[in-house]
N, C-alpha and C positions, 0 to 999 in steps of 0.2 A: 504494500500500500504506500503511493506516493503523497508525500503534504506539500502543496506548491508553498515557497520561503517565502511568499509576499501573505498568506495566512499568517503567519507566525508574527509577522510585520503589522498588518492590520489589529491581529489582536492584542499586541501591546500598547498599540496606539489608543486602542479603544478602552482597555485598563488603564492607561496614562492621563485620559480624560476623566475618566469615573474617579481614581485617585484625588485630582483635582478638583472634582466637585463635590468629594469629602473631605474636602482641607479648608476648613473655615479661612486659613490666612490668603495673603498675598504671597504670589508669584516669586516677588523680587522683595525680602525680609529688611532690605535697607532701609526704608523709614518706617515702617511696624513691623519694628524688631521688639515688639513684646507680646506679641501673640498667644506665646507658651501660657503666659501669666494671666491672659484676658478671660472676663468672663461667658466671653461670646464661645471659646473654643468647647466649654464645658456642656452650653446651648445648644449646640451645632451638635455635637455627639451623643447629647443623653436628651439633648430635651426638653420643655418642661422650665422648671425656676421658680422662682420664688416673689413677689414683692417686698422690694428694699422700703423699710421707712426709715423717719428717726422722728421725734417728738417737736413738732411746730406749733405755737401757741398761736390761738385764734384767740382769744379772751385778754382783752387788757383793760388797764382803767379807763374810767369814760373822760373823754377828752374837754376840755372848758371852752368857749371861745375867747378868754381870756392866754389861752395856752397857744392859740393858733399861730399869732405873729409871728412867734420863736422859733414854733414847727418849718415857716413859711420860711424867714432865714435862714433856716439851719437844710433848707429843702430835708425837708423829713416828711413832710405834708403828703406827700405821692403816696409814700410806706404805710403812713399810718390809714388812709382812707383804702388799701388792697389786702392790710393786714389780716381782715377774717376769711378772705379767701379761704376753702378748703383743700388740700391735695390730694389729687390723684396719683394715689403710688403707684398705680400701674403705669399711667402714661410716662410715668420721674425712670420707673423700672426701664421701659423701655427703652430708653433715650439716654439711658445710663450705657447698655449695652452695646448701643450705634458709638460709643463717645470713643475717641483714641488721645492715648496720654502721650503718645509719640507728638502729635499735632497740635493738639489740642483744639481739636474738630471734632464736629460729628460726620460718619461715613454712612450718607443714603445713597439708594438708588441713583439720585439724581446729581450727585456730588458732594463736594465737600459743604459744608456750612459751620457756623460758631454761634456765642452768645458776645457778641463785641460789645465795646463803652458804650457803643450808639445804642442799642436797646435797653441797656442803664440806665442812659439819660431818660429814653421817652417810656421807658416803661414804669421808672422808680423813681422818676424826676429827681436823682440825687447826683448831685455835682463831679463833674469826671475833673476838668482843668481845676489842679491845686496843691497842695501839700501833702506828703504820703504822712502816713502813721507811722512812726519807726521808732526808736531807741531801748531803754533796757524794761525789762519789765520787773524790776525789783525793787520794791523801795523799802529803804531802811527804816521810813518812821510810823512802818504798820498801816494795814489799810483800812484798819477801825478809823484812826483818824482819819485819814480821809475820806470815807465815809461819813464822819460824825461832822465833820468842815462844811461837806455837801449840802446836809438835811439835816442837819442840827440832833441828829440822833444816829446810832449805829448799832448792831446786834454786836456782841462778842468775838472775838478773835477765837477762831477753831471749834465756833459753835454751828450747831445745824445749819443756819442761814450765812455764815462766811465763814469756809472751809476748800480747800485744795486750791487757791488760787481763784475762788469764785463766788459769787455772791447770787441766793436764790433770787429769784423773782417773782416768789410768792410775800418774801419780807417787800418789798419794794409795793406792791399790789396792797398787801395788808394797808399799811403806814399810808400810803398817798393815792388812796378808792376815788375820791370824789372832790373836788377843788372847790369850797364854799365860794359864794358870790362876793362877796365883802373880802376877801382874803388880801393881804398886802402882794406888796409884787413882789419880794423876795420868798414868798410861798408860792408864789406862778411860779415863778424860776426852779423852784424845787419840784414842785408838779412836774414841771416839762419836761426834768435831769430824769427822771423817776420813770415817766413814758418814754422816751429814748430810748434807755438802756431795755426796757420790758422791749422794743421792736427791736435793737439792735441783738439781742439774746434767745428772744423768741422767734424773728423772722431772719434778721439780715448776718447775723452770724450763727447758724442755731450749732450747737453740740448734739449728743447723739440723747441728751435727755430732755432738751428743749424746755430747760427749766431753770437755767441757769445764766451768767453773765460774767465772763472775765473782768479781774479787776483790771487789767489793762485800757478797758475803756472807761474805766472810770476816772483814769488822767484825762485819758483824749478828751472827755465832754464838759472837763470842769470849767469851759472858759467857751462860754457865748461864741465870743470874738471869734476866737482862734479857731473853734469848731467850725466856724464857718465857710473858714478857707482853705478845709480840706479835702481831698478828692475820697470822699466819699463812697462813688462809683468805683474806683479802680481797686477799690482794697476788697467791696464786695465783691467783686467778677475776680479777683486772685486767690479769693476765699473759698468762692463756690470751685473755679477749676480745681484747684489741688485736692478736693473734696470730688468732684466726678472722677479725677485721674485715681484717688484711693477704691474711690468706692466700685469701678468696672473692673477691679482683678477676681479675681477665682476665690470663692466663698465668703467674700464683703456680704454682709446681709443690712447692712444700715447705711445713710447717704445721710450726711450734714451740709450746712452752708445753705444759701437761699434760695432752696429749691422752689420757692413763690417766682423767684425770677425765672429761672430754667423753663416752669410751669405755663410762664405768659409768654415768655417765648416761643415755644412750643405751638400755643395757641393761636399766636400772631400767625405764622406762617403754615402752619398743616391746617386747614381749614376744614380737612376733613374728622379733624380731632378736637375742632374748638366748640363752643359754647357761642352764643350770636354775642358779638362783637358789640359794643355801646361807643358812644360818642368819648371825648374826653371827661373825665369822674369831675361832675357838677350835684354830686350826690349829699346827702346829710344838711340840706340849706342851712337848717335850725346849730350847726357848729361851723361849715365853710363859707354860707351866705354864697353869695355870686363870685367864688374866687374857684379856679377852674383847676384842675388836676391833669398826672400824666393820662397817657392813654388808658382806658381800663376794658377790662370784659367782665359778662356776667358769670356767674360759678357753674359746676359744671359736676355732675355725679361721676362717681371712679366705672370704670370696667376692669374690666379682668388682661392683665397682661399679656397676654396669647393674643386677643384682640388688637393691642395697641402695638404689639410684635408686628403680627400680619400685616398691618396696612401702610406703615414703615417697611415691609418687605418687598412689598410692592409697591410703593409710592412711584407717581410717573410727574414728570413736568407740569401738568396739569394742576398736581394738587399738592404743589411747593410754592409757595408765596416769596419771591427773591427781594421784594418792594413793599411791604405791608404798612408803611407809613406815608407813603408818597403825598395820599390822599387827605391825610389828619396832621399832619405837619407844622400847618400854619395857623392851626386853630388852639394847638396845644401854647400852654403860659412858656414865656420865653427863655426861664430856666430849662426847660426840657430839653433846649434846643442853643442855649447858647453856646457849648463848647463844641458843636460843630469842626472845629478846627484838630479836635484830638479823635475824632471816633474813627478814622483810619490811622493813628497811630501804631506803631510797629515798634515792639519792646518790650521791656519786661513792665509788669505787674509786682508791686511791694507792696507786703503788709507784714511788719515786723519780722518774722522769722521766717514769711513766704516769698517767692521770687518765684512769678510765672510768667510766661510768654504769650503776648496778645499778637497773632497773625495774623488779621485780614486780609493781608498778602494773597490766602490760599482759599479767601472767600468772597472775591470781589464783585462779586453777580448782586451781593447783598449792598452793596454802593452802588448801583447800575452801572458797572463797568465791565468790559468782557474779559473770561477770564485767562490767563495764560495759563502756562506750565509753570506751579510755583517754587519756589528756589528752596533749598533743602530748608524740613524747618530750625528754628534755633532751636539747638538741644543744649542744657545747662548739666552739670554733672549731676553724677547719679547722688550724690549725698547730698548736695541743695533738693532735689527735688524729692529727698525722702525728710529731711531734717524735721525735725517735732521742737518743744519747748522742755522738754521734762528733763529737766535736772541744768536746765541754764539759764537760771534767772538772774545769774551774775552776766549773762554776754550780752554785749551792746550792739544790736542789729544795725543801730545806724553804720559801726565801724566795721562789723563784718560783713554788710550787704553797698559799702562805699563805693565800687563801679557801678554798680547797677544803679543806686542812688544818682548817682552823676549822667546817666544814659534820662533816668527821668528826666532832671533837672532842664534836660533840653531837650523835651520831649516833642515841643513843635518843629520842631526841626527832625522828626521822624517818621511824619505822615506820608503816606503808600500813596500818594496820589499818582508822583511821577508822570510818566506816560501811557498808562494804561489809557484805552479806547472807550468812550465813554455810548451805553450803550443806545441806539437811536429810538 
């Protein structure tokens, strides 16, 4: 019995393809060279998974209109009016699994895409162009006292409510519920520090108990002024990355950081995943009156993971939104949209002990420009981009993150506009 050698030819061929279309990675391992580690390869082969949550707090104190000004300054006002949103952990699940830490993209169907400054701005109205967050996080004269400087009172040191570096936000909630009408203005001012840190804890920074608040922001916000003029937006989109890049390895079961944002993200552009869309947040008269908010949408019930899997599997051109703002732009308040100048910036991301890479480079469809071949991405070492806080509360981030600080510093001078074609 004779086998003609071009069978033997054909059918390796045709096992080399099947091979291929059981190998969750890419072809060419040079820029997702972490595959091995990814939670997608475990999906691919077995199946099935799980939804990731972590604890987000929808419940805060009720807001005064005496409290609003502050908010309005400190742009905090976007956060606080989207704050009871609910999440959908399966859609967060899903979109955890698309996300690569190589890039710091998501990989659909349809290409690449990210969560950039620009949907910071218009989605969280909180200030991208400013001052990062950096320096050491230890302070020598105890954080009762500064606490007790804050609000004129403070729980105990290494008691239930300040403990490991963190202060609940149930003491904060107890002590400052409801702002009497008569109250002086150094009680507003307390009020405000009080709702702040409940969003920056519960929403815009959460931990994996979503009940708590580093004492680190508790420097940050002691000072009106100075909170004012800082980039707000850039430290939460450095927070949430390093938090999707954690949370998409192989048996992460919990996802931190602002997954409210990721959420409306999301929303903005898969329209076939969103909830109907509302005009700019002109909501709560009786606390905003006539002062208008970022973009917002309405809330939206969870489904089941496999669902939100699927239609991200198949997602076609059709049902990616590259321009979800084009249209609402100029209706939104002018903080939303004033650093326009940084949202193709190209560079790292600082928040104390974090240093992440903002690429729009590799997503310019989402600036109507068309897109090239993008250039390798920046990869920072592997120990910045594992680095944690536990056990260095004596190092000073500003002097160990001093280039990159210097890269911000001239940060308009790194916007991707260049030459790219801008689309007709």
């Amino acid at each position: 019995m004779h086998i003609r050698e071009d069978s033997f030819s054909m059918a390796d061929s045709y096992a080399s393809e099947i091979e291929d279309l059981l190998d969750p990675g890419s072809k060419d391992p040079s820029v997702l060279y972490l595959q091995a580690e990814h939670r997608s390869t475990n999906i691919w082969k077995a199946g099935g998974g799980y939804s990731q949550r972590s604890r987000v707090r929808n419940k805060f104190t009720s807001i005064h209109p005496r409290m609003v000004p502050h908010l309005i300054d400190m742009h905090f006002d976007g956060v606080a009016r989207l704050s009871g949103i609910h999440i959908d952990w399966s859609l967060v699940t899903a979109l955890v699994e698309r996300w690569r830490p190589e890039t710091h993209t998501f990989h659909f169907p349809v290409g690449e895409c990210t969560i950039t400054l620009q949907d910071v701005s218009i989605l969280l109205g909180l200030r991208v162009d400013g001052n990062i967050m950096i320096g050491s996080t230890d302070f020598k004269g105890g954080w009762a006292k500064i606490i007790h400087d804050m609000f004129g009172e403070a729980p105990k040191e290494n008691s239930n409510d300040l403990v490991g570096g963190r202060l609940k936000l149930s003491w904060l909630s107890k002590k400052f519920d409801a702002l009497a009408d008569d109250a002086d203005d150094d009680e507003v001012i307390r009020h405000t520090y009080a709702f702040m840190l409940q969003l920056i804890g519960g929403v815009l920074f959460t931990d994996h108990q979503g009940s708590q608040v580093h004492y680190m922001f508790i420097l940050v916000i002691q000072n009106l002024e100075r909170n004012s003029k800082l980039s707000w937006g850039s430290v939460v989109l450095a927070f949430l990355y390093r938090e999707l890049c954690k949370a998409c390895k192989i048996g992460v079961k919990e996802i931190a950081g602002c997954v409210l944002l990721l959420q409306l993200w999301a929303w903005t552009r898969l329209p076939t995943l969103a909830p109907i869309p509302r005009a700019p947040c002109s909501d709560n008269q009786d606390i905003w009156a006539d002062v208008i908010g970022p973009f917002g949408l309405s809330d939206v019930s969870s489904h089941v993971v496999s669902v939100n899997r699927l239609s991200l599997d198949v997602l076609t051109p059709n049902h990616f939104i590259w321009l979800p703002y084009d249209d609402i732009l100029e209706k939104l308040p002018e903080h939303c949209k004033q650093d326009q100048a940084l949202w193709c910036y190209k560079g790292p991301l600082i928040w104390f002990y974090i240093v992440k890479s903002h690429q729009p480079d590799r997503c310019v469809r989402q600036f109507g420009m068309i897109q090239d071949v993008p250039l390798a991405p920046d990869i920072y070492s592997a120990d910045l981009h594992n680095i944690n806080l536990k056990g260095k509360t004596d190092v000073n981030w500003r002097d160990k993150h001093r280039e990159h600080i210097s890269y911000w510093d001239k940060r308009k001078e790194h916007g991707y506009i260049l030459t790219m074609l801008v689309l007709g």
